[in-house]
N, CA, C and O of each residue as an XYZ file, in Angstrom:
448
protein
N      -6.754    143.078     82.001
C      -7.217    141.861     82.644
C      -7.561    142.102     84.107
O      -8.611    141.714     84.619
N      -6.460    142.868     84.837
C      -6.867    143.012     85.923
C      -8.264    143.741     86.536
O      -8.835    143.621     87.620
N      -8.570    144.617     85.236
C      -9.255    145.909     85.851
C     -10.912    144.764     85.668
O     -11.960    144.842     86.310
N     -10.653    144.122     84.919
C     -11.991    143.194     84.313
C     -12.304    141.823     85.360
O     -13.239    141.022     85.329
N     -11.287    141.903     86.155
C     -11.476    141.068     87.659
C     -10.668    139.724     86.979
O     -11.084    138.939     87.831
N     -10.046    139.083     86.321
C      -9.360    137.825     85.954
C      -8.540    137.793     87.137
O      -8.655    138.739     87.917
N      -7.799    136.944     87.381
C      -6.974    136.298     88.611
C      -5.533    136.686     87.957
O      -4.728    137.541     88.325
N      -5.464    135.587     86.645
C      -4.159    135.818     86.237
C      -3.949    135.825     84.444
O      -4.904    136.060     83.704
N      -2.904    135.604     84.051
C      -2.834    135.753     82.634
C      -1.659    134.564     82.518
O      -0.852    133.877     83.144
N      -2.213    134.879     81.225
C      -1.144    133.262     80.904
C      -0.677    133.888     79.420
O      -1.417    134.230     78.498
N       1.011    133.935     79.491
C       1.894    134.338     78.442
C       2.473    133.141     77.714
O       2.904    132.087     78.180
N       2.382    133.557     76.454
C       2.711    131.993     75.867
C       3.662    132.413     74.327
O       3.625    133.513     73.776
N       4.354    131.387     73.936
C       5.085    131.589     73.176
C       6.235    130.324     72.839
O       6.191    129.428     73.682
N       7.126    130.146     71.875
C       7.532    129.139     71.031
C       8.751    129.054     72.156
O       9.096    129.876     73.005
N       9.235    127.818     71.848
C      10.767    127.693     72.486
C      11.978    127.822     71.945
O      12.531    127.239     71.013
N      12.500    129.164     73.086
C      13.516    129.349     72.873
C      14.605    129.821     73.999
O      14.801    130.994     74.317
N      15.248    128.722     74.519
C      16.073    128.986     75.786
C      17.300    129.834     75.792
O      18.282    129.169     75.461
N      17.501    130.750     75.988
C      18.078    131.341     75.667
C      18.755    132.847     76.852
O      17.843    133.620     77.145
N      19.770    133.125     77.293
C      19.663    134.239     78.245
C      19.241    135.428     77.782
O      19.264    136.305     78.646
N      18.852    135.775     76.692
C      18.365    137.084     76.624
C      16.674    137.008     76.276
O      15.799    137.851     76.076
N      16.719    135.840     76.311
C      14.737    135.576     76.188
C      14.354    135.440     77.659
O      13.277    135.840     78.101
N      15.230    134.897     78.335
C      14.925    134.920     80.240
C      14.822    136.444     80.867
O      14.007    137.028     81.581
N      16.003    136.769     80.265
C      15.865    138.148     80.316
C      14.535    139.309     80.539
O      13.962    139.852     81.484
N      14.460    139.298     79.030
C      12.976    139.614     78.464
C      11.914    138.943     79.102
O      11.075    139.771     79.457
N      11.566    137.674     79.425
C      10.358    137.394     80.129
C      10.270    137.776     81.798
O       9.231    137.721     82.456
N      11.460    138.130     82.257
C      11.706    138.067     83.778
C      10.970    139.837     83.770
O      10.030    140.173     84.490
N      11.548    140.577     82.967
C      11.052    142.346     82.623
C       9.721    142.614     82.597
O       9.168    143.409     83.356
N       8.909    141.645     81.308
C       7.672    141.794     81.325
C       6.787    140.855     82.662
O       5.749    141.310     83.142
N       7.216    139.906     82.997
C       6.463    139.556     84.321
C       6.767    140.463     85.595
O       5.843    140.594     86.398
N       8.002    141.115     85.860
C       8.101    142.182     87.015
C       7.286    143.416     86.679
O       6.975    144.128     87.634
N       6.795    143.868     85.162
C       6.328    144.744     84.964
C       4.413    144.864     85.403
O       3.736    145.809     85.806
N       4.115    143.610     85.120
C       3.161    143.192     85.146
C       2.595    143.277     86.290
O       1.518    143.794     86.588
N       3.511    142.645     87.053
C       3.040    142.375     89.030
C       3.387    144.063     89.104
O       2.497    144.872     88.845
N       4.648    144.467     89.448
C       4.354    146.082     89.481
C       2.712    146.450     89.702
O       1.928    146.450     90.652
N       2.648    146.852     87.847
C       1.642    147.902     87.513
C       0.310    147.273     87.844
O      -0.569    148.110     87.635
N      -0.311    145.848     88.385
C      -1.222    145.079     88.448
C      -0.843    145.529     90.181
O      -1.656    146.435     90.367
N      -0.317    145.421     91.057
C      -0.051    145.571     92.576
C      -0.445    147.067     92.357
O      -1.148    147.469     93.283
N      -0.254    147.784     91.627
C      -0.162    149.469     91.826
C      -2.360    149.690     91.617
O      -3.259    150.194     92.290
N      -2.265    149.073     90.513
C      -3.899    148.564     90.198
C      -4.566    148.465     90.978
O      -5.554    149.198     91.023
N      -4.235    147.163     92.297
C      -5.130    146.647     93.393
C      -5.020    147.363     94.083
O      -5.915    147.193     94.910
N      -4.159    148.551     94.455
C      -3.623    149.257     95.537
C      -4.525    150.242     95.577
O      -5.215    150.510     96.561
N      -4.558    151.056     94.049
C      -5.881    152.247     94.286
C      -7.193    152.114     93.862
O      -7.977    153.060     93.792
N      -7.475    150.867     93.552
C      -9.031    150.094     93.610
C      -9.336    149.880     94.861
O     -10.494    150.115     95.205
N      -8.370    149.381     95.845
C      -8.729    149.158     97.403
C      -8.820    150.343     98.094
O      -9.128    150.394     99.285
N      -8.460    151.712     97.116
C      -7.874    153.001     98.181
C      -7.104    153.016     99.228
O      -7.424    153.703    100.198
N      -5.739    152.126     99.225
C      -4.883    152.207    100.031
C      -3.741    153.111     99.722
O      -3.254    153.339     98.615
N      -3.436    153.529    100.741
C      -2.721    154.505    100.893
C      -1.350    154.421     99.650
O      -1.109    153.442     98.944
N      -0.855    155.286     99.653
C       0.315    155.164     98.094
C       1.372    154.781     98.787
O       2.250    154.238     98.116
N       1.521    154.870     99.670
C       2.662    154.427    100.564
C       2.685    152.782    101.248
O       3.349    152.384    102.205
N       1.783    152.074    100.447
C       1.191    150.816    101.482
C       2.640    150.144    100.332
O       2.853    151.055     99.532
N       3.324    149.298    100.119
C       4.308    148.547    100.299
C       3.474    147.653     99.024
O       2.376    147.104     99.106
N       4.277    147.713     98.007
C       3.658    146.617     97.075
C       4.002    145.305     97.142
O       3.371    144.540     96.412
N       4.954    144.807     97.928
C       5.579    143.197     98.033
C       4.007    142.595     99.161
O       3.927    141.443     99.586
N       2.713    143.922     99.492
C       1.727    142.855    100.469
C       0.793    143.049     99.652
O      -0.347    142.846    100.071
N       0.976    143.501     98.233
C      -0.089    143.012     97.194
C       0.080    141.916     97.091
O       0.984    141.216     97.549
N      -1.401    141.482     96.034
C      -1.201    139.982     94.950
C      -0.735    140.784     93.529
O       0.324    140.441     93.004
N      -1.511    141.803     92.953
C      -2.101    141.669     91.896
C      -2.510    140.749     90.948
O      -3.493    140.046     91.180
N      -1.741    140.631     89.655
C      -2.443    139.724     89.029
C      -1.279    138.417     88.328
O      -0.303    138.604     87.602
N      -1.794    137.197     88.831
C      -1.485    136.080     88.910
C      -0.411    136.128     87.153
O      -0.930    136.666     86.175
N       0.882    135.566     87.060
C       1.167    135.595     85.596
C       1.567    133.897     85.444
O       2.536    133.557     86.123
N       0.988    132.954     84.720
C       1.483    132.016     83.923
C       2.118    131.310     82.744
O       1.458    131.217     81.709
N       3.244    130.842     82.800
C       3.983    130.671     81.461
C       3.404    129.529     80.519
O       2.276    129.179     80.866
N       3.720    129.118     79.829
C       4.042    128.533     78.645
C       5.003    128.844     77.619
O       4.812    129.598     76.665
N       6.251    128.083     77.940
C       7.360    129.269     76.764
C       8.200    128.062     76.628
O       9.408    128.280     76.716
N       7.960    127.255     76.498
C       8.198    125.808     76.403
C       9.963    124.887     77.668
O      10.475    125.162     78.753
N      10.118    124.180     76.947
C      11.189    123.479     77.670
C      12.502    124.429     77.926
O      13.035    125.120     77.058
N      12.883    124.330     79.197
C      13.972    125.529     79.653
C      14.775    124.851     80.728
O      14.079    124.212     81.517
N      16.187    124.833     80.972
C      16.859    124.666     81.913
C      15.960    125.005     83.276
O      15.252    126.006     83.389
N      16.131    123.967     84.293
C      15.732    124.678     85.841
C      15.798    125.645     86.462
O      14.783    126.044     87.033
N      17.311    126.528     86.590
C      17.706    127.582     86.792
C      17.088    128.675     85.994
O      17.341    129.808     86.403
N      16.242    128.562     84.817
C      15.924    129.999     83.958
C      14.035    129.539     84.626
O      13.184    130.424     84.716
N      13.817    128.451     84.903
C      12.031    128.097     85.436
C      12.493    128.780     87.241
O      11.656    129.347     87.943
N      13.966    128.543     87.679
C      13.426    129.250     88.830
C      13.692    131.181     88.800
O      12.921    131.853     89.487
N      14.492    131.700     88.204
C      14.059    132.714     87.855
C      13.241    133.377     87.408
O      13.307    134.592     87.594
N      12.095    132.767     86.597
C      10.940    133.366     86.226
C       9.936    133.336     87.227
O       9.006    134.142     87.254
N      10.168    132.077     88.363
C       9.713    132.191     89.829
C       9.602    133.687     89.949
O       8.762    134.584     89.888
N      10.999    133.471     90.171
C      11.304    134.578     91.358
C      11.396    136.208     90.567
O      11.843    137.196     91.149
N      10.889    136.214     89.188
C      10.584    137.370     88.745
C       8.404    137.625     89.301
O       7.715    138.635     89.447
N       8.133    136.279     89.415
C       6.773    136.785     89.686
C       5.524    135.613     88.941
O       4.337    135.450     89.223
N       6.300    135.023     88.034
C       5.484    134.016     87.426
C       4.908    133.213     88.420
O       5.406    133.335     89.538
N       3.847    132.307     88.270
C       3.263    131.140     89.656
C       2.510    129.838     89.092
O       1.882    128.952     89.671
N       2.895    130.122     87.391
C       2.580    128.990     87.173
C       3.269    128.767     85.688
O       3.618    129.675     84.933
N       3.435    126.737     85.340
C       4.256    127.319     84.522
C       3.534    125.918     83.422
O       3.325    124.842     83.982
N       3.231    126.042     82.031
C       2.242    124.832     81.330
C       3.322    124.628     80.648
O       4.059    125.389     80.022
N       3.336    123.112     80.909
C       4.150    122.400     79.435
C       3.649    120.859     79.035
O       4.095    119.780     79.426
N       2.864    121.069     78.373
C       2.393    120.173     77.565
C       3.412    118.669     77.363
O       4.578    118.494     77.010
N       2.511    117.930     77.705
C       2.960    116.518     76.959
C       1.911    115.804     76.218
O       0.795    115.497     76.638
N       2.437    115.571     75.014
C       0.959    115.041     74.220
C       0.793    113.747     74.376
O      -0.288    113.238     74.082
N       1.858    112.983     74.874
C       2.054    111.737     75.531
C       2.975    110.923     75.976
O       4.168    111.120     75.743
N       2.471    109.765     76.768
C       3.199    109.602     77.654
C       4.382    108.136     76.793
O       5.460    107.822     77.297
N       3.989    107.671     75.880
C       4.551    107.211     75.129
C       5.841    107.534     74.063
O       5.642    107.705     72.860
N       7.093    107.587     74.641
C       8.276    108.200     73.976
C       7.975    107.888     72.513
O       7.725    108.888     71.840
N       7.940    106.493     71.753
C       8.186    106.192     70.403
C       6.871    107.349     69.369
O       7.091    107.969     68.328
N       5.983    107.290     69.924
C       4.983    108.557     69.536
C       5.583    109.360     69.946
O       6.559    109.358     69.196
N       5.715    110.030     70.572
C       6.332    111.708     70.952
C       7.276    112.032     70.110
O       7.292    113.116     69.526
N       8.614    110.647     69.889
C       9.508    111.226     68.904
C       8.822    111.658     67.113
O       9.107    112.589     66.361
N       7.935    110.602     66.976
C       7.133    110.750     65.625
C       6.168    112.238     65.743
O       5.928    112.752     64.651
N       5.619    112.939     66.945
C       5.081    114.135     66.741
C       6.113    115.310     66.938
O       5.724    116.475     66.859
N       7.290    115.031     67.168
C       8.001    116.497     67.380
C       9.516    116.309     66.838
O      10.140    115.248     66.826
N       9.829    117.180     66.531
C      11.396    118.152     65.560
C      12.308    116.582     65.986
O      11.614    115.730     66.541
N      13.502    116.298     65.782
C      14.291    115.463     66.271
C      15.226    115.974     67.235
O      16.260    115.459     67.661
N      14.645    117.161     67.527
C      15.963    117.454     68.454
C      15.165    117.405     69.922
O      15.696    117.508     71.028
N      13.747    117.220     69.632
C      13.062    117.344     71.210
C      12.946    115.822     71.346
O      12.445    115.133     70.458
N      13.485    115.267     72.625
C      13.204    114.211     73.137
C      11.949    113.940     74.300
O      11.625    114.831     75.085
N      11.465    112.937     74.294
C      10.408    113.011     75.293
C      11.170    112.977     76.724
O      10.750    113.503     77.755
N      12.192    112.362     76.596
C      13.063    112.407     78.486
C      13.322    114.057     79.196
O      13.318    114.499     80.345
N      13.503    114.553     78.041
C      14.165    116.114     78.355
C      12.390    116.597     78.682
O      12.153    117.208     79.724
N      11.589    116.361     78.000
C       9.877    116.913     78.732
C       9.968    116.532     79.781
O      10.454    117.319     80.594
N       9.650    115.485     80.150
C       9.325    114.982     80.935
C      10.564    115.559     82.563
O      10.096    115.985     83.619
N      12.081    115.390     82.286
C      12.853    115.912     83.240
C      12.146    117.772     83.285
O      12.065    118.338     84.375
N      11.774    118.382     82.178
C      11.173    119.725     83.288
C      10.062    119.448     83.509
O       9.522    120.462     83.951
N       9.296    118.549     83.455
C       8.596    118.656     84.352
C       8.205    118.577     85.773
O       7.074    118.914     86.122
């Protein structure tokens, strides 16, 4: 993505909150900024020694559905900068009729 000029990427996947899925997404988004900062670094021909925390590289966005606050600010602070969660509407009594019974529309709506 990066080498093809895109900004960012957007990772997506089912919900499941969980500490070893935070885990796993915090790995592959540090991996990402890494090897995407290492990318911009010798496309610009800067020196190998230039400091990768004054890259961008390439932008990563979630979708991995509803998650405690504390696991949305760790994926922050692994590198993520954006994060999609869908509401199909704003009407609770519909929302409960389109989704599982265990998802409430209050709990969407509070991460958001």
């Amino acid at each position: 993505c990066f080498k093809s000029g895109y900004g960012s990427i957007m990772l997506q996947s089912g919900e499941l909150a969980t500490e070893n899925r935070v885990m796993f997404l915090e790995h592959i988004i540090q991996d990402i900024k890494k090897r995407t900062k290492e990318m911009e670094r010798d496309a610009r021909s800067l020196p190998k020694e230039t400091p990768l925390d004054t890259l961008k590289g390439l932008g990563v966005a979630l979708s991995v559905g509803e998650l405690p606050s504390h696991y949305y600010q760790r994926l922050f602070d692994a590198g993520a900068h954006r994060y999609l969660l869908r509401i199909e509407t704003s009407n609770p009594k519909l929302y409960a009729k389109l989704h599982p019974p265990d998802h409430s529309w209050e709990t969407r709506v509070n991460c958001l």
